[in-house]
N, C-alpha and C positions, 0 to 999 in steps of 0.2 A: 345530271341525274339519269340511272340506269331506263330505257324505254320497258313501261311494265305490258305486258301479254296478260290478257285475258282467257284466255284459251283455257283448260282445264289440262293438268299436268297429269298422267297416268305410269309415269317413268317407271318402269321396273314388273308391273303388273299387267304385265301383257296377256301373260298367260291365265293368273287370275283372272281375267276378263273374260276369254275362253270358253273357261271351265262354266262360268256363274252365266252365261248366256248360254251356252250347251243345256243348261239345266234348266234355263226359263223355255226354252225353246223348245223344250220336249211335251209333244202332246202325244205321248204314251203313258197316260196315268191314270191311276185305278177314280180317284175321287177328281171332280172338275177343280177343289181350288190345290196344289202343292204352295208349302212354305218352306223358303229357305232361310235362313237366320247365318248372319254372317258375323262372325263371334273375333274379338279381339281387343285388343290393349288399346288404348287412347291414343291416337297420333299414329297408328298402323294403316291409315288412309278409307277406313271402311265406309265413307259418305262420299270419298272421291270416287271408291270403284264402284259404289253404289249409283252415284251421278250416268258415268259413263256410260256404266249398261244402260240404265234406263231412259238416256238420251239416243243410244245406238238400238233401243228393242222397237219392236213392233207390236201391238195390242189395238184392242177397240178403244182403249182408253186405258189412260195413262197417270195415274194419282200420286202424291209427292207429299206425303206428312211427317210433322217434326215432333215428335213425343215428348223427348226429354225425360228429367229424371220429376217434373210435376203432372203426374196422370189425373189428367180432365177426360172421364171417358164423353163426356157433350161436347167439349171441345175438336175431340177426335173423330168424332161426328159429321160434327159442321166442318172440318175443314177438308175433308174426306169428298164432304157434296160442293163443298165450295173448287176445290180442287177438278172433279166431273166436271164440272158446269162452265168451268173457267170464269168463275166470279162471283166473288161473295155472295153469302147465303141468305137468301133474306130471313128475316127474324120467323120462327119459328120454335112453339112450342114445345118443350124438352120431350112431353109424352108422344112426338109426331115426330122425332129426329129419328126413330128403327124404323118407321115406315118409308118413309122420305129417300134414307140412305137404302133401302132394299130398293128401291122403285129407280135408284138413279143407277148402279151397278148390274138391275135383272139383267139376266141373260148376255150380257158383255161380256166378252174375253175381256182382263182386266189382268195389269200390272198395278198392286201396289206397296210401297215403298214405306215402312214403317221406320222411320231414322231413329237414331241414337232411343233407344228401349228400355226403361230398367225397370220398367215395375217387376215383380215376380209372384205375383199372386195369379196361381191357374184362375180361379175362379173369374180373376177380371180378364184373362184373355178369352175363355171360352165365352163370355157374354158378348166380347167381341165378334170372334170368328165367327158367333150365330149369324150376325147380320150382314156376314160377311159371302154367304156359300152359296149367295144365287147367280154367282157370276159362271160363264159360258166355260165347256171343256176347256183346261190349258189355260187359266185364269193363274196367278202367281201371287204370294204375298212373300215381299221381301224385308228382312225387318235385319238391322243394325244395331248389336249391342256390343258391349264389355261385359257383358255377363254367359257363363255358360250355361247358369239356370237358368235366365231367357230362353234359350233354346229346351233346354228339358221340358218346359212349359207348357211348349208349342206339341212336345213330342215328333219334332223330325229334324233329321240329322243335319248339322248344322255345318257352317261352310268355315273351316279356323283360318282363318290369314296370318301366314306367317310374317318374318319382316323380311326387305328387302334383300338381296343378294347382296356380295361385296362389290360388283362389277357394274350393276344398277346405284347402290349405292354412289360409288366413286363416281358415275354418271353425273346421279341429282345435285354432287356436293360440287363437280367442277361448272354446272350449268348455272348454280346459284351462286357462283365464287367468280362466275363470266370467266372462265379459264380455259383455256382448251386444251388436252393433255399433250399433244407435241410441243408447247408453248414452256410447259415447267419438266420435262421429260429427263432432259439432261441436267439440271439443278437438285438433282433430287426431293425435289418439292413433291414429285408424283409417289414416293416412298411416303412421304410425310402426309400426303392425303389421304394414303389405303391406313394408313394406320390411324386419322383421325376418324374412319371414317365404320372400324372394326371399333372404335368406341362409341359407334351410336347405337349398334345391336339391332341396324338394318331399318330404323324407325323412320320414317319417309317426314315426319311435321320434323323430330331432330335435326334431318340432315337438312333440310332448306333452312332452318336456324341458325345452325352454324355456319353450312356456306355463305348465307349472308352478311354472317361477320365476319367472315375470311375475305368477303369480297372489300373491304378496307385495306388488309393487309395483304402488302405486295411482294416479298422478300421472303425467302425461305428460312432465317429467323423469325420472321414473326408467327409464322406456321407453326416453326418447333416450338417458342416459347408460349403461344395458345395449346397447343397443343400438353406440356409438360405440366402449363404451370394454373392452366384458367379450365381449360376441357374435361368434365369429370368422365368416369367410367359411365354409361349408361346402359342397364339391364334392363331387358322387356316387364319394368313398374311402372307404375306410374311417379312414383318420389323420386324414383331417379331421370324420370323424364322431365319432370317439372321441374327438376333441377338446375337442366341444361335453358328450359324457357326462362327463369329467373337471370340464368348469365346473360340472357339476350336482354333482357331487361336494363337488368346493371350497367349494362353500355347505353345505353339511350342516355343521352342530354335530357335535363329537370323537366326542360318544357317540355317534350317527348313525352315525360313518365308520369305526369299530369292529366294530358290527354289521354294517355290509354287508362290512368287508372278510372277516370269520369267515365268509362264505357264500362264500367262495373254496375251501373243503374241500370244498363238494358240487358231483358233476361238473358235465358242460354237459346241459343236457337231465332234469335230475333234480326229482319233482314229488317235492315235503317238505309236511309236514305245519307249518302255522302253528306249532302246539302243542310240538311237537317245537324249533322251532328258537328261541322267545322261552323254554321251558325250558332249553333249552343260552345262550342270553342271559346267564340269570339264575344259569347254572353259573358263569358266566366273571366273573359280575360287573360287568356290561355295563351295568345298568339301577341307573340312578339315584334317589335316594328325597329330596326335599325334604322333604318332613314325612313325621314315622309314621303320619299318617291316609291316605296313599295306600297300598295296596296295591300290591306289584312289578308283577305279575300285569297289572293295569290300565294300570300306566308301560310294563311291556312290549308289551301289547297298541298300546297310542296310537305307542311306536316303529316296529311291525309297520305302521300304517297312513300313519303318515309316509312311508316307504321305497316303501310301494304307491304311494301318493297322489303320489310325487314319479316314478315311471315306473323306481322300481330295481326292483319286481318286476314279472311280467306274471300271467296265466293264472290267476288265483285265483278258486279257485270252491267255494262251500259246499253238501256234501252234504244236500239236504232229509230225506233219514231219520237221519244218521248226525251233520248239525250239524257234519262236520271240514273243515276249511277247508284248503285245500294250495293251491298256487302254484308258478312257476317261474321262474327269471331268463331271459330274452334272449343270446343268446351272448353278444352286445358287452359287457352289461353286465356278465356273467361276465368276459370278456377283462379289465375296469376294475377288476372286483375282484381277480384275480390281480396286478394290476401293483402297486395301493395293499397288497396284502397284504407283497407282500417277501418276505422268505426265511422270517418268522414263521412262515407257515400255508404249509405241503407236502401235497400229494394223491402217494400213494405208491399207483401203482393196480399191475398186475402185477409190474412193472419197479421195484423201490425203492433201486439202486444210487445212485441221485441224492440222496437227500436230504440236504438242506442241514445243516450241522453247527448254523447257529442255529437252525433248525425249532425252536418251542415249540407247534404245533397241528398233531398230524398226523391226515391223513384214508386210512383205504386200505380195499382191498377184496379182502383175503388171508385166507388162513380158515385152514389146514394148514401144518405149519412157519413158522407167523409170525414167531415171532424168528429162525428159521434166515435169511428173507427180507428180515428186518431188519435194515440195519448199526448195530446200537443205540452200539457204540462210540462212532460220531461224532455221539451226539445229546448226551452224558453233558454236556458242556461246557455245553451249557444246557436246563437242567431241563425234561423236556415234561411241558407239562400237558394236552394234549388229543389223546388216543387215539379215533381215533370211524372206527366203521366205516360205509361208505357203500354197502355191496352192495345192490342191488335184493334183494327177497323170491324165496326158494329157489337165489340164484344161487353165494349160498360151500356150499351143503349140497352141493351137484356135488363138491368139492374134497375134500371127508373134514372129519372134526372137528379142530377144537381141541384139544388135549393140554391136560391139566392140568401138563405138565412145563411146557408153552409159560406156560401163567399164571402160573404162579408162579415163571416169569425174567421174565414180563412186570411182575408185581408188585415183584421184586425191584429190576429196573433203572430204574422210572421212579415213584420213590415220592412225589413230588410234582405226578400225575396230580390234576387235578381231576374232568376228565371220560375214564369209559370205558366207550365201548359197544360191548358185545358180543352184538347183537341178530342172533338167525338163525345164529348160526355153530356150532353147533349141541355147546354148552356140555353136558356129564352132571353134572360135579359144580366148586365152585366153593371153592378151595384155601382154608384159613382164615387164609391170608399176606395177604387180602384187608383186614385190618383194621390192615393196617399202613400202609393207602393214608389218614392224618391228614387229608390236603385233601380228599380226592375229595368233589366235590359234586354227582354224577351219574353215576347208575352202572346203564345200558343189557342186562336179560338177557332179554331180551321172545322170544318165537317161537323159544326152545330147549328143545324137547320130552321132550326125554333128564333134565329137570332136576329132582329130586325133592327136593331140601332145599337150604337155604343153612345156611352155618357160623353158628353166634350170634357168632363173631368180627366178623359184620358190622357188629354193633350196635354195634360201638369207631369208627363212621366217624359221628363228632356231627357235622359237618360237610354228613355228605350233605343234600341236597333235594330229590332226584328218585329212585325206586325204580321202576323198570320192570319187570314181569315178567309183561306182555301174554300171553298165550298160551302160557306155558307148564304145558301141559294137565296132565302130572304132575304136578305140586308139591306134595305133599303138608300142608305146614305152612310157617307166616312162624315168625321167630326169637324166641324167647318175651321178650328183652329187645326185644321193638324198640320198646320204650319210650324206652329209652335214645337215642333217635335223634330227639333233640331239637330237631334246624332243620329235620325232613322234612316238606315241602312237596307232594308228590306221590307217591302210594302208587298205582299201577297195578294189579291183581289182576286185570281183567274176562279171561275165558276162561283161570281159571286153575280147572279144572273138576275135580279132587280135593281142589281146595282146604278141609278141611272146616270150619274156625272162622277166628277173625282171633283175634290173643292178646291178653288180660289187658292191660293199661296203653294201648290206644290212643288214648284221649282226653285224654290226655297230652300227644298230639302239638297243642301248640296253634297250630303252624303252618301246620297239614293245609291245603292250598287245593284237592286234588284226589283224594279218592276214591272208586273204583270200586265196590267192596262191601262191605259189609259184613256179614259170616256168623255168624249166632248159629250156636250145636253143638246138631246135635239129639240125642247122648250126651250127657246130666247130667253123667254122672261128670267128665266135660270141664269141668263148669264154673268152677272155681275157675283155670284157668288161660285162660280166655275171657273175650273182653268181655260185656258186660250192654246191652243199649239206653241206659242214663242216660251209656255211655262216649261219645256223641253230642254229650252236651248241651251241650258247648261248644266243640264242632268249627262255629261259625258262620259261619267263610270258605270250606265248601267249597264247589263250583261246578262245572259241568260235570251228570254225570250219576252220580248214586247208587243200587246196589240194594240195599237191605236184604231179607235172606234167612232162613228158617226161624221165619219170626216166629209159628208153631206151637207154638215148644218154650218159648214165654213165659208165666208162670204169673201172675205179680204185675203182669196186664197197662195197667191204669189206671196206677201208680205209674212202671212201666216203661216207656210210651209216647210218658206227661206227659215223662218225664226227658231222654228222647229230645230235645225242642227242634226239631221239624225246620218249626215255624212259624219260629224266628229265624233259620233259615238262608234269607237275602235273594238270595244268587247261586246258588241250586240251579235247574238248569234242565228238570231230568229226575229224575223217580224211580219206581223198579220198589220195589213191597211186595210180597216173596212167600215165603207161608205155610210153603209146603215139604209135600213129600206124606210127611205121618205115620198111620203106620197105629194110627189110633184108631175106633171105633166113634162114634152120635152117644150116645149116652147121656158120652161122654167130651168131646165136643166141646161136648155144651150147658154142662158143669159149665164151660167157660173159656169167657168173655164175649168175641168174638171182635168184636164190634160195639163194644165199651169199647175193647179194643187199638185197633180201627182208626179208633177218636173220638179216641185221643190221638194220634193219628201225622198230625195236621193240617198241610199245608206251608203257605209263604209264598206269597201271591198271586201271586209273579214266576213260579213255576213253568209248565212250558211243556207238560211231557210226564208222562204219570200212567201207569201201569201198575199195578195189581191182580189178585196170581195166587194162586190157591189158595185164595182167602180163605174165611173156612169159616161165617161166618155167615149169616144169612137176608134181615137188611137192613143197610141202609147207616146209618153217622150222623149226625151234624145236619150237619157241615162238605159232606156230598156232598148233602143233600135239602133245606137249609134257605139258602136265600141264596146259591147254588151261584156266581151268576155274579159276585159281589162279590166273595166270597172265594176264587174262580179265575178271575180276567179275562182272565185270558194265555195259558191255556190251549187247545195246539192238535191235540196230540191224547191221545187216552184209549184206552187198550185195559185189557179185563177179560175174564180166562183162568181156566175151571177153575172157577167158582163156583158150586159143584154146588148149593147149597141157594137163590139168589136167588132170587126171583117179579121183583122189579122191580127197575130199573136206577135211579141217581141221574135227576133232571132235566137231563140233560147238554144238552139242545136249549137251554133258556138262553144258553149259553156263546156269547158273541157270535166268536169266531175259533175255534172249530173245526173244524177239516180234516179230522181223520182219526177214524176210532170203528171200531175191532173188538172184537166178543162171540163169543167161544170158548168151547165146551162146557158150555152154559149149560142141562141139560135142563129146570131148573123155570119157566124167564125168563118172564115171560105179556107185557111190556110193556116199549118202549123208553122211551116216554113218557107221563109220566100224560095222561089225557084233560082233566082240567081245568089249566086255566093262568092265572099272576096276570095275564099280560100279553099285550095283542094282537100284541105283533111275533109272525112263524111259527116257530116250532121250528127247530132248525139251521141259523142264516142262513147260515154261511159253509162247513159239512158237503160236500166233494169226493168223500170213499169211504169206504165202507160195509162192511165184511167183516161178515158175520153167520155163524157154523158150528157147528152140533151145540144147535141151540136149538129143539127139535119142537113146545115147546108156545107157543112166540112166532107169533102171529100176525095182528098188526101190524105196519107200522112208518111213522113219520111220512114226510109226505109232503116231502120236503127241495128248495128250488127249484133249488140248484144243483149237485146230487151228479154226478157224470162218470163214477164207479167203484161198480159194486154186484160183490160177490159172495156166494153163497147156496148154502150148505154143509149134508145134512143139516139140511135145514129143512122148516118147514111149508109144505106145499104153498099155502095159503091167503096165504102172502108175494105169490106171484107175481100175484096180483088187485092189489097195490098199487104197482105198475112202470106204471100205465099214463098216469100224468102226469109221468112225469120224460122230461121234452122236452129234457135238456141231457145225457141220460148219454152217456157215449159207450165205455164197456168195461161186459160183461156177462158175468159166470161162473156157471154154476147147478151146482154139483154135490153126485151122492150125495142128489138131492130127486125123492123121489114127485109127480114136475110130474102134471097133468091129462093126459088120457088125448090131448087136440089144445091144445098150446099155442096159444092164443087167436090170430088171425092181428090182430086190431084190438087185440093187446095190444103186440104187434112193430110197427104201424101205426104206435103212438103213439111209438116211441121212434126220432125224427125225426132227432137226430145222432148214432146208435149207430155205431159203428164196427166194436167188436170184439165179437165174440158165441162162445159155448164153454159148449158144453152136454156134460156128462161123466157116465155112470153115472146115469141118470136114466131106469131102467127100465120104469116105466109110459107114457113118451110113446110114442104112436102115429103122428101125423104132427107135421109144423114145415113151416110157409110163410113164410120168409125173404124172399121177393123184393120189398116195400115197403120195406125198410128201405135208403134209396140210397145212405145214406152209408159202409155198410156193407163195411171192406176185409179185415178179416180172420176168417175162419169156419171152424170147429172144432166138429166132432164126433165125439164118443169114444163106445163099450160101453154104446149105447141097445137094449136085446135085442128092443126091441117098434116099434121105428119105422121106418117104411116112408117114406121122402123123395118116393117116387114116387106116392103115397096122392092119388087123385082127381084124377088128371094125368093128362088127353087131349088126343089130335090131337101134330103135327109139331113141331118147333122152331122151327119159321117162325111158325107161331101165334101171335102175339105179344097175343091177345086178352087183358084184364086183366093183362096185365104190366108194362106203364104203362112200361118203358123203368127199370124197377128196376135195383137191384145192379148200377149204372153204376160203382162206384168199388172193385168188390169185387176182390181182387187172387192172396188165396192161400187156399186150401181145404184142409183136413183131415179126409176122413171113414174114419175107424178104427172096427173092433169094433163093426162096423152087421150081423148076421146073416139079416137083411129087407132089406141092399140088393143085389139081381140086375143092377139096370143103372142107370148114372149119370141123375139126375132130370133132366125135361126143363127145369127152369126156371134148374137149373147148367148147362146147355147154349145156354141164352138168353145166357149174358153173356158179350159179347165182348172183355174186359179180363182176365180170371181170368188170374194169368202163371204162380201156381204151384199145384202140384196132387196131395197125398198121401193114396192111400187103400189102407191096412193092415189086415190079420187080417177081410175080409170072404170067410167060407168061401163063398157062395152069389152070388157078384159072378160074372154068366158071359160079358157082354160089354159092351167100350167102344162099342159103335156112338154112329155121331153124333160121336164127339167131337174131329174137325175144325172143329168150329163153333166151336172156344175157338183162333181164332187167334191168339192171342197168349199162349200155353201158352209158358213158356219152359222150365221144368221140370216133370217128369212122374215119381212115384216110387209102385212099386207093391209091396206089402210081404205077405204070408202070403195070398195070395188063390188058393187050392189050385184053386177051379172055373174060373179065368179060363185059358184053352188059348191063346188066339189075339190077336192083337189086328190092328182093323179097318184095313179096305185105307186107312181115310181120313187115317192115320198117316204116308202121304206127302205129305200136303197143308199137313202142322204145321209150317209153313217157321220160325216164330220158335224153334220148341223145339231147345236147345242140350244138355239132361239128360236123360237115361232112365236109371233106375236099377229093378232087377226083383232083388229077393231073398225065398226060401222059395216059390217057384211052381216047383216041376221043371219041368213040362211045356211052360209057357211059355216059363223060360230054355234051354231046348232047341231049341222052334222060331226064336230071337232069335237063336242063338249064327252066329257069322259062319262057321264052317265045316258049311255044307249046309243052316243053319237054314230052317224053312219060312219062317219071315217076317222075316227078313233084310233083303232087300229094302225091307221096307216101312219099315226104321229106318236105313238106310244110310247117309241124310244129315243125321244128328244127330252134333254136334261129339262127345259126351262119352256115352259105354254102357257102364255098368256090371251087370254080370251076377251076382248072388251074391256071395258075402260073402269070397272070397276074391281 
């Protein structure tokens, strides 16, 4: 199988790129918001070139919404604030969503990104753009349609993308046919590609369709006769585009054409989680097994990547801390899946009058009187087997709950449901009619909070193989038989946080391919109906990420660790050990060999991710100190939390790919790494970042060549003497550390591609000279009570002596809870790029003077600074500044205020002034 790239593909549209950033870039314009509207056919790439830019632009903030052709102007709303905020939006009332969304955009430069567009009613876009106009000069809205009346709408000129050249073309089609053109040059295969390639009409989704099925065929016959006899003409339509997606269809194998068609239930525009949808595969019985030495799991995964690899899905991208992989289909190729689906698969979204009497997979996104909504009558004639809800996260909780009346006519009417999910709809209790559902092979209750027990009638569903119950925080207990739930495959629990044991028989389950936790009791009395660690040891197919928890309350720990087996688990990718906080004394803790537990709980080399929390002994065991990198080579990152009693950490610099290493509240830690070594290579070859926090007596730490992230928490002061040869870091956090009385200025010299710097609660520092550091864009300082920024600073701001033309790149500034700073330091007044600029809770700050020299101020926000009265005449000079924002200063927002204010005047031609908190 072809290796697939992640990367986003922009072949051919170079120039386009260009052009549509030249444009966002221009802050030469009349009104603060310009919109561009970039107009074209379906499969012309305009959410790829859309991506790019807005991945490559710079703004105060950065917004990314999917419109679609179903206009929810509340939906557009919330996902607008949720997008700001970077995280769901808590529930808020429809009449408070124009307040909300003005208050989260005021005065921002903002990029935002209105994807695939059709509505065409002016009237709904100008209601829009009202709430849209209080962002900062040179604020952008970028919006994506197939329509040209879209853009008349907007009223401004719109950006048309053409299709690709023939020479870009021939490019995408030999890159996705894995060819390279010296290779077919002389076969005249390379004549045979320009001319399949004049019959795509330049369309960039066509041409990775077809090279993907050219990449099958090897022989310049099978070129000429796809070409004569299978490859239509394609004109920039869309009928004739969709025509070419159907031929790629037509080639897929049954099972293939099955799976894609079941992704006709999830709307347009809907980003799913891989995992999620090759589980729902294996619901359906989708995924085929030639022998029993292949695992579903793996068949389903290699389908997942066919379907990629063949251009049926787009946008897949894998989370670096989280490992979850999601993706999104193409509209067309949605449009292809509804047609191949038929009347089978129905999406029943608000409006469910329509559905089809044969539907056998419904999908909706109803939460409150469900069956009321339901005409379930005209489904009875042919049995549904797939109930699956498709609501985005928080969006059915708006609507009210689910009725347990409603489930259990749901149960009643559709008993040969295989799959039902009822995730997020905000489930209290789950009717025990549930175990009359004999098929059901997946059964959905993740992020229903209200949900504090399930019936043990559940355990009658032998059948099941997926058990979700993701987040829901209450739960108090799993069903004491779910043993009996003999084909289950997937057992979810993580963030199911009153969870307290997992029950008696689980390693029973010898199908388990996916468990989250697993929780010893730390009540004894529990124990006879709880599992033991040895319930593990022959759970060998799980996979993914594993925690084992309270591994404290283990007494017979050698026998119990050994039993465990979690070296023979070969696809475990992740595992958290952790102890659990038991309030025992050490006289208690030394009687239990804590070091023996955690010598038998040795994983399989494939492991990737290690966590150790709580652990309660002194040292580590042979598997962490002895051969470390043999016996974890894959290993990439390691975090160790709460080990009150270490001195010394494993030899973790061995480990040839580690990335990541965080040590949490470690007070006895003396050493990261021993000082002798078997080997000359250096200590953490491949080590990016560094978290170190609550470790006073560590002070050391190896010198790493390529670290990029340190952060330094409650630490020993004597760390920071060892920052002065990491020449490649580029983010610095110090906080809560007794730094030296003058952070070294030839210490900050040294750190040559630093970027980001944030010094927080670091009470003994006296001064900081920041201005060598050039590459330096973001700067943050918080509640230093002893540091004076202006310390040993003479003469004008013209002076430019020893300042070498510094802090060229530096952009936005933070200085809070500085009670030594009286006036802003001359050497931030040196740099004329600074665009943004907030400084909060300085009681003794009493004036701006100068601070016209930061011409290119675009925001200005000034927060609890009670001495500051006035601000300087040079604040009509600040032509690029668009934001003033002044809250908790009375005296100041008094002279600001527009009726009589003394310095009025001097702010008048700032787009956006906000005055206090109301």
């Amino acid at each position: 199988m072809r290796a697939f790239k992640c990367e986003r593909d922009i072949t051919g549209r170079d120039d386009d790129k260009k052009r549509v950033m030249k444009i966002l870039q221009d802050l030469d314009v009349k009104e603060n918001i310009s919109i561009l509207p970039i107009v074209g056919i379906g499969g012309l790439g305009k959410t790829t070139l859309a991506k790019s830019v807005y991945e490559d632009s710079k703004f105060d903030l950065k917004m990314w919404v999917c419109v679609s052709d179903d206009f929810d102007m509340k939906k557009i709303m919330k996902d607008i604030i949720a997008c700001a905020k970077g995280k769901e939006s808590r529930e808020v009332a429809p009449e408070q969503l124009p307040s909300e969304l003005r208050a989260t955009i005021d005065g921002k430069r903002y990029l935002l990104v209105l994807d695939d567009w059709w509505n065409t009613e002016r009237e709904t876009w100008l209601g829009l753009k009202t709430l849209l106009v209080g962002g900062a000069r040179g604020s952008k809205i970028l919006i994506t349609t197939r329509l040209p009346s879209v853009a008349m709408i907007t009223g401004a000129p719109p950006y048309l993308l053409e299709g690709l050249s023939e020479s870009a073309s021939l490019d995408l089609l030999l890159q996705m046919a894995d060819r390279k053109i010296e290779e077919i040059q002389e076969s005249d295969m390379l004549a045979i590609g320009k001319e399949i390639v004049r019959k795509c009409s330049g369309v960039p989704l066509v041409v990775r369709i077809v090279g993907s099925l050219l990449f099958f065929k090897k022989s310049k016959h099978e070129w000429s006769q796809f070409k004569d006899n299978e490859l239509p003409d394609v004109f920039q339509r869309e009928d004739s585009i969709k025509s070419v997606l159907k031929l790629s269809y037509d080639h897929l194998p049954s099972h293939l054409k099955q799976c894609f068609a079941f992704c006709s239930l999830f709307p347009k525009d809907y980003e799913l989680k891989k995992q999620t949808l090759v589980d729902l595969w294996l619901a359906e019985g989708f995924i085929r097994q030639s022998n029993t030495s292949q695992h579903l799991e793996d068949i389903a995964h290699g389908y997942f990547m066919d379907l990629l690899w063949s251009n049926f899905f787009q946008d897949f991208q894998k989370d670096p801390l989280t490992n979850e992989e999601t993706y999104k289909m193409h509209d067309l190729m949605h449009d292809l899946a509804c047609l191949v689906a038929g009347t089978e698969y129905w999406v029943a979204l608000d409006d469910a009058k329509s559905i089809h009497e044969r539907a056998r997979h419904l999908s909706h996104r109803l939460n409150s009187n469900i069956m009321g909504k339901l005409p379930i009558s005209r489904l009875k004639a042919s049995p549904l087997r797939t109930f699956l809800s498709v609501a985005r996260y928080g969006e059915t909780r708006s609507r009210g709950p689910i009725s347990e009346a409603d489930l259990r006519l749901l149960i009643q009417s559709f008993k040969k449901l295989r799959i039902l999910d009822l995730h997020d709809t905000c489930v209290g209790e789950v009717p025990r009619s549930i175990g009359k559902l004999k098929h059901l092979t997946y059964l959905d209750l993740s992020d229903n909070f209200e949900l504090k027990r399930l019936p043990n009638s559940i355990t009658r569903l032998q059948n099941l193989q997926t058990l979700n119950l993701n987040c829901c925080v209450h739960l108090k207990e799993l069903p004491k038989d779910i043993r009996k739930l003999v084909n289950l495959r997937n057992l979810d629990i993580y963030e199911c946080n009153e969870l307290g044991y997992v029950p008696y028989g689980l390693g029973q389950l010898s199908y388990l391919h996916r468990l989250t936790r697993f929780i010893l009791p730390k009540d004894k009395a529990l124990a006879k109906d709880c599992c033991e660690l040895g319930e593990l040891n022959g759970l060998n197919d799980i996979r993914g990420n594993l925690s084992i928890e309270n591994l404290g309350s283990v007494t017979d720990v050698v026998a119990e660790s050994k039993a465990a087996n979690l070296i023979g688990k070969h696809y475990l990718e992740s595992l958290q050990l952790k102890w659990g906080d038991f309030d025992t004394d050490d006289a208690i803790i030394g009687d239990r060999d804590d070091e023996a537990l955690l010598g038998g709980l040795q994983p399989h080399s494939n492991l990737q991710y290690l966590t150790i929390w709580e652990y309660k002994g002194e040292s580590f065991p042979k598997w962490l100190t002895e051969n470390l990198a043999p016996s974890l080579p894959n290993l990439v990152e390691v975090r160790i939390f709460f080990c009150g009693r270490c001195k010394r950490l494993p030899p973790l610099g061995q480990l040839p790919r580690l990335k990541f290493l965080s040590i949490w509240r470690m007070p006895e830690l003396e050493d990261i790494e021993p000082s002798h070594s078997s080997t000359s290579t250096p200590p953490f070859p491949s080590l990016l970042e560094l978290w170190i926090d609550g470790c006073m007596k560590l002070k050391a730490m190896p010198q790493t060549p390529h670290l990029e992230k340190l952060m330094l928490a409650e630490s020993n002061p004597a760390l920071i003497n060892m920052i002065f040869e990491l020449n490649k870091l580029k983010s610095l956090e110090i906080r809560y550390t007794e730094l030296p009385e003058c952070l070294l200025e030839e210490c900050l010299k040294s750190l040559t591609s630093l970027e980001s710097l944030r010094i927080d609660r670091c009470h003994r520092l006296t001064s900081l000279s920041p201005q060598h550091l050039s590459n330096l864009v973001d700067l943050r300082i918080w509640n230093c009570k002893e540091l004076d920024l202006s310390k040993g600073e003479s003469g004008n701001i013209n002076n430019d002596l020893d300042f070498h033309g510094g802090l060229q790149n530096l952009r936005s500034v933070d200085l809070s809870l500085l009670p030594k700073l009286a006036s802003l330091p001359r050497w931030l007044l040196r740099v004329r790029n600074v665009e943004r600029l907030h400084i909060g809770g300085c009681d003794n700050l009493k004036d701006l003077q100068d601070l016209e020299a930061l011409q290119s101020l675009q925001r200005l926000t000034i927060l609890a600074c009670p001495s500051l009265t006035s601000l300087p005449e040079g604040m009509r000079r600040l032509a690029s500044l668009t934001y003033l924002g002044i809250f908790d200063c009375p005296e100041l927002e008094r002279r600001c205020n527009r009726d009589g204010g003394e310095d009025w005047d001097k702010i008048a031609h700032i787009p956006r002034i906000r005055l206090g908190w109301g």
